[in-house]
N, C-alpha and C positions, 0 to 999 in steps of 0.2 A: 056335478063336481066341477066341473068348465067353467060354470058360472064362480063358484067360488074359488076358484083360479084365479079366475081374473082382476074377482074385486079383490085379492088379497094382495097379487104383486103392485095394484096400485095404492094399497093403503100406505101413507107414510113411512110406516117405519119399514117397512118392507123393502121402500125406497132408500131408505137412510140404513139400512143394512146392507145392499147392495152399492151404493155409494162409499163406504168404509171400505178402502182398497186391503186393509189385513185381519178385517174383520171377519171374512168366511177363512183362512189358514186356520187364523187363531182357535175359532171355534172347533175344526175338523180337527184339529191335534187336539186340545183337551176332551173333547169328544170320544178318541180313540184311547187317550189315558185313561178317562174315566172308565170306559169299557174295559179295559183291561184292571182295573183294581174292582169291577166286576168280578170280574171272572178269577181274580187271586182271592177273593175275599171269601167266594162259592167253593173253591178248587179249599182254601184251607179250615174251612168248616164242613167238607165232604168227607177229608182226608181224618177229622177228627172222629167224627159222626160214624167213620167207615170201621175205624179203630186201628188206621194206619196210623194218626199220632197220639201219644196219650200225655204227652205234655203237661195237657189241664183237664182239667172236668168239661166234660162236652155244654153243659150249662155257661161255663167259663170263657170258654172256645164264640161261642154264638154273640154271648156280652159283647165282648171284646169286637168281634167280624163283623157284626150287622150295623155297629156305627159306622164301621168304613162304609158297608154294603149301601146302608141309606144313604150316608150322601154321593158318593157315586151314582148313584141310580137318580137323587135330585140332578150333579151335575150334566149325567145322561140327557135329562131331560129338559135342561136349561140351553146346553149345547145344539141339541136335534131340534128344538121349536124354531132357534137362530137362523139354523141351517135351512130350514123350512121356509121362515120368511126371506132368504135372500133367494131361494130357488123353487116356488112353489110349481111351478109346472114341472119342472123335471122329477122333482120330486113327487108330489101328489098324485100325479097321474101317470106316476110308473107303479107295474103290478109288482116289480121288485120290492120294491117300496112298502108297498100294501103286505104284502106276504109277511117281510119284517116285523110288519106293526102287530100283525094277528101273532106271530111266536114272539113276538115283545109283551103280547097280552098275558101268554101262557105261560109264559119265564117270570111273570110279575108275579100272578094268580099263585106257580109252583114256589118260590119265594117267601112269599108273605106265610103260607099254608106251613114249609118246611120253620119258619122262623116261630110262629106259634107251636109248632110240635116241638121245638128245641128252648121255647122257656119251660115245659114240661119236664125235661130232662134233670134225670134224678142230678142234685145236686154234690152227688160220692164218688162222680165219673165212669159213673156205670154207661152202658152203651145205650144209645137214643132208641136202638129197637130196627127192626127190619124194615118195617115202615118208612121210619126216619132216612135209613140208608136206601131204601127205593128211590124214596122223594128226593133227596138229594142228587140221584143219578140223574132222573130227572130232569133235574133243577141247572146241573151241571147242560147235561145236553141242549137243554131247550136256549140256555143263554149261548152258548157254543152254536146254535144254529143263527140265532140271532146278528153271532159278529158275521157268521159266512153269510148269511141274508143282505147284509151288509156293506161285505166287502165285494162284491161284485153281481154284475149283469146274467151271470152265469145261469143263473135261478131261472128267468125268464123263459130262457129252453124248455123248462120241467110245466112253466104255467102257463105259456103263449101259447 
């Protein structure tokens, strides 16, 4: 991993992303927005899926959320590669780091999984089913560890 460390902070753009003096702010704030329209777009297809809002038809609910959901989750990952090339050692070869990307994997996996269960859903606003409302806790939690994985070093205690 050392090795690809290395040749990565020398690859150009690496360099030309670390050269861009408001190029990492930038990216860490829309980084941090996108994360959180994450996590409203989960939190308001949980809240439907749960039968705490009944609004619209849970089919309706999902339509409407997981356009936001997908591109949040694109610009998640357009922001974090950025992020990646301006700081690759700190980033890559921290286990905090690593931990993240494994419950990134599984918040993606429980996602996609919960979004296929909810084109399924009856089209009369009937409720997604227990299943659905497991998944979604789930789904809720695993992205919710994600941001705390995230937002600090704190993790490192539990894995060093």
């Amino acid at each position: 991993m050392i090795t690809f460390v290395q040749w990565l902070q020398g690859t150009p753009i690496s360099l030309g992303v670390r050269q861009i003096s408001w190029l990492i702010p930038l990216m860490q704030t829309l980084h941090i927005l996108a994360n959180g329209l994450v996590l409203s777009a989960i939190i308001m297809l949980d809240l439907r899926v749960w039968g705490r809002s009944r609004a619209e038809p849970v089919a309706e609910r999902a339509r409407r959320m997981l356009h936001w959901l997908w591109a949040a989750m694109g610009l998640l990952t357009t922001t974090g590669l950025v992020l990646i090339l301006g700081t690759p050692r700190r980033t890559l070869l921290d286990k905090t780091f690593q931990v993240k990307m494994l419950i990134l994997a599984a918040a993606i996996a429980a996602t996609v999984a919960l979004a296929l269960m909810l084109r399924r859903a009856t089209p009369d606003g009937a409720s997604a089913g227990r299943m659905a409302g497991t998944l979604a806790a789930a789904t809720l939690l695993l992205w919710l560890s994600v941001t705390l994985a995230g937002r600090g070093r704190w993790i490192g205690n539990f894995i060093g």
